[in-house]
C-alpha positions in Angstrom: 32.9 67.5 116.2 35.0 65.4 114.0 35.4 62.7 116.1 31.4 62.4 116.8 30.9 61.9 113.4 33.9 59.2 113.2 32.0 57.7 116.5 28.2 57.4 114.6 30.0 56.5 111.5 31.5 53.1 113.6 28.2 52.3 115.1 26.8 52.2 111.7 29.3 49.6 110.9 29.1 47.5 114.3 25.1 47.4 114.9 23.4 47.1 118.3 24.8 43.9 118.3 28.6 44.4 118.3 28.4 42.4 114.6 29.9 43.4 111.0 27.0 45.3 109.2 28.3 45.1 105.3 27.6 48.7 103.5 25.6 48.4 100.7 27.9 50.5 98.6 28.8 49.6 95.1 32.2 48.8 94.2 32.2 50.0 90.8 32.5 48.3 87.2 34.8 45.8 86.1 38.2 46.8 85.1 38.0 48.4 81.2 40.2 46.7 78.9 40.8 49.7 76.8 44.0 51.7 77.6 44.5 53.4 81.0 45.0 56.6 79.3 41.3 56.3 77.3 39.2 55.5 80.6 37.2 58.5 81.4 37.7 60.2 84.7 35.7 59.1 88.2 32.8 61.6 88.2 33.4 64.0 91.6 30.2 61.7 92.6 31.5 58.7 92.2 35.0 59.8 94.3 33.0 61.2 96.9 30.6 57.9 97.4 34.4 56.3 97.7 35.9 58.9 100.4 32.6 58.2 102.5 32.7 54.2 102.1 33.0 52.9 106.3 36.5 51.8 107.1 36.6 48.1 107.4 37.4 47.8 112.0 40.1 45.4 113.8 38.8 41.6 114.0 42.0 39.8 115.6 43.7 40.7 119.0 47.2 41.1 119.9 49.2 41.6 123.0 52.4 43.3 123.6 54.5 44.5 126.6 57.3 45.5 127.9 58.8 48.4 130.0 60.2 52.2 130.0 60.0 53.9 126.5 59.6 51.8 123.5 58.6 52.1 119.5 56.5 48.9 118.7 56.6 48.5 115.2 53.1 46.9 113.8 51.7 45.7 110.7 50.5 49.5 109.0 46.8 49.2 109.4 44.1 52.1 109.0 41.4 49.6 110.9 39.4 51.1 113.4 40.1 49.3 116.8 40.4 49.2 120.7 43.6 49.5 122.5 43.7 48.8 125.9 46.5 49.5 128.0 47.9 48.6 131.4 51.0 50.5 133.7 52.5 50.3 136.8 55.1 53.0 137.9 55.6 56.7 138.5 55.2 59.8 136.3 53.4 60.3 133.1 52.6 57.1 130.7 51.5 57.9 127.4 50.4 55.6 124.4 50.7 57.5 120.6 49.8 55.7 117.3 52.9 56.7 114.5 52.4 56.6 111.1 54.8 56.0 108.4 56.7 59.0 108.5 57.1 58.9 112.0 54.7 61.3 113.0 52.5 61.4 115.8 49.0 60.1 114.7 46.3 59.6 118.2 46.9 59.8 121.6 46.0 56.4 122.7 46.4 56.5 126.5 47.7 59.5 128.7 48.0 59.3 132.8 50.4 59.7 135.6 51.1 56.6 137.6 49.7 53.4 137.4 47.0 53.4 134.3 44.4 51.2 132.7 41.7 52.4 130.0 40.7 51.8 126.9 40.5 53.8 123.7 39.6 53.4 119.8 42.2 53.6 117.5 42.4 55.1 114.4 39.2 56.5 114.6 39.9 60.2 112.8 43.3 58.3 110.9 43.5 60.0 107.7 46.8 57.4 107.2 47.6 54.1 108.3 49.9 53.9 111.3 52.7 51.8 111.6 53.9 51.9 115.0 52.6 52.3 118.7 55.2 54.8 120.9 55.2 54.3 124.4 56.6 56.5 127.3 56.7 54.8 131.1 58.9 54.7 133.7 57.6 51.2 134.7 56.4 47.5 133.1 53.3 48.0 130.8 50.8 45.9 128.6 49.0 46.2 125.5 46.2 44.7 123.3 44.9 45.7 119.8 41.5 43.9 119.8 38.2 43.9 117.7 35.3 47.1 119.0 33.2 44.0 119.3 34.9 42.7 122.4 34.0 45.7 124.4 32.4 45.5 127.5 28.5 45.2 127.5 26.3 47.2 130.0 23.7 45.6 131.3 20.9 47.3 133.8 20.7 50.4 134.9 23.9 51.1 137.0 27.9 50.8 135.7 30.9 52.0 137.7 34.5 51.8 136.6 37.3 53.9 136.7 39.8 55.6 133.6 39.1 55.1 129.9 36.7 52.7 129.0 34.2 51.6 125.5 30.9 50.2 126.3 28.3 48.4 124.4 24.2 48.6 125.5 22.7 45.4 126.5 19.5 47.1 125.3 20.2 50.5 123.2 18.2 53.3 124.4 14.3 53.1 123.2 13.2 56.8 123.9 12.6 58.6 127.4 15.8 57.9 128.7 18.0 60.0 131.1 22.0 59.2 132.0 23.8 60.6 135.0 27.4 60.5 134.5 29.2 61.3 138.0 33.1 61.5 137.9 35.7 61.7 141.1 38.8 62.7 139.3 40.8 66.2 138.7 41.4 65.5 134.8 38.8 66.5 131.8 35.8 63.9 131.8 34.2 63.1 128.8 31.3 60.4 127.7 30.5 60.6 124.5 27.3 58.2 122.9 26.6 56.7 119.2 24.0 55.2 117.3 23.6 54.3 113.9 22.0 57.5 112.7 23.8 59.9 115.3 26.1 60.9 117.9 25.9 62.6 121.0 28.3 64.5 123.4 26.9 63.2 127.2 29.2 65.1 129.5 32.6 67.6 128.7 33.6 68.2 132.6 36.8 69.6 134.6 37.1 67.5 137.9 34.1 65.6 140.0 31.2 66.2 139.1 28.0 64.5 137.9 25.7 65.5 135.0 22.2 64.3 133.5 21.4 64.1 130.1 18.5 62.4 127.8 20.0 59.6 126.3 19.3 59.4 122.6 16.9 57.4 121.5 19.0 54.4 119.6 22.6 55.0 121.5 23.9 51.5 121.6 27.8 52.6 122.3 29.0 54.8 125.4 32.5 56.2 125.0 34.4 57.4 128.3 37.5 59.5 128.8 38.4 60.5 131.9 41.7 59.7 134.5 39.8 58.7 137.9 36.3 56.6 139.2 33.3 57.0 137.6 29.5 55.9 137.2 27.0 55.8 134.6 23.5 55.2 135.8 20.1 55.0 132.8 16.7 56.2 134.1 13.5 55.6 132.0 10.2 53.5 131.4 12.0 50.0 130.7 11.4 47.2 132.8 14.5 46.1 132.1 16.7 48.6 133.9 16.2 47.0 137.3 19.6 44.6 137.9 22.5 46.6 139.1 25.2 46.4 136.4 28.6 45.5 136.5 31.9 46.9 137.4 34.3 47.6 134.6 38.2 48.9 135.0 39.6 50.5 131.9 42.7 48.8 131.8 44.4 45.0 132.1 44.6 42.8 134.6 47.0 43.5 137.7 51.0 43.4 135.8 
């Protein structure tokens, strides 16, 4: 449930409107000029209110690509962002964030064959990462942009196909229901956020299609799943009536 929490915490921070909401958190008193070793101690208050301060999220893009296995070494960040990744070839391509040591951090991207989706980054990071590791067996692209620049769903029908981020046009108001139908053989998951809450939408094996109400305030859909899919919102509002767009996870044709 971790990374629901990580999910609502995000939303908080971008808004139903994609924009930089700036916590109201106090950043403490000016430096004391009396010795470090006569300043009292941060009450366990005062330490917690820190630990729970929103990360600050990713507000430039970059691109990178190349092909086969690679280490991309970038500038050690603990920013919450999307990655979105592109391949062409055969056999499994996989995307992991590194962190200083060298350890595995996320899995950013996993799929056999050609692949496109889209993931957050650094979304349950306890450390900044440092590097992006790449396995493929063919030419590949990817780009570290801002949550802001995800896709936004407008009216009351979506289809796309592998990992994908999607803001609401019009977050939910109440009385809603989403069908999430999948054609794949992988685990499909949408996950939803507001800026109160999150929600898990579907947890699937394979095709299938599920309804769920659709929390009232949702404003971000997460999707995870290796194959087609469509998202469809039901309710009272007028304003579910144009057919929505189609969105693929990935990059342009490489």
């Amino acid at each position: 449930m971790r990374a629901l929490s990580a999910l609502a915490a995000l939303a908080l921070m971008l808004g139903p409107t994609g924009c930089t909401i700036t916590p109201d958190v106090p950043r403490g008193a000016a430096p004391s000029s009396t010795p470090p070793s006569s300043a009292p101690a941060p009450s366990p208050l005062a330490a917690a209110e820190e630990a729970e301060r929103p990360r600050t999220h990713r507000t430039t893009t970059e691109h990178f690509k190349g092909s086969g296995d690679k280490v991309i070494p970038i500038e050690p960040t603990g920013e919450i962002g999307l990655i979105t990744v592109g391949a062409r070839g055969t056999g499994s391509f996989i995307v992991r964030s590194v962190d200083a040591s060298g350890d595995d951090v996320e899995f950013l991207a996993q799929g056999e064959d050609d692949h496109h989706g889209t993931r957050f980054y650094n979304l349950e990071a306890e450390e900044e990462i440092t590097a992006l590791s790449v396995t493929a067996q063919g030419p590949w692209r990817i780009t570290l942009h801002p949550p802001s620049s995800a896709p936004v769903w407008k009216g009351p029908r979506i289809t796309g196909s592998g990992d994908a981020v999607l803001q609401l046009h019009q977050k939910a108001e109440g009385s809603e229901k989403i069908t999430s139908a999948f054609t794949g053989e992988s685990n499909f998951i949408v996950e939803g956020a507001g800026e109160n809450d999150s929600s898990l939408l579907a947890n699937e094996i394979g095709t299938c299609e599920v309804q769920e109400t659709l929390p009232e305030g949702t404003f971000l859909i997460v999707i995870k799943g290796d194959g087609p899919w469509t998202l469809s919102r039901s309710g009272p509002d007028p304003r579910l009536t144009a057919a929505g767009p189609h969105v693929r996870g990935g990059l342009p044709v490489l």
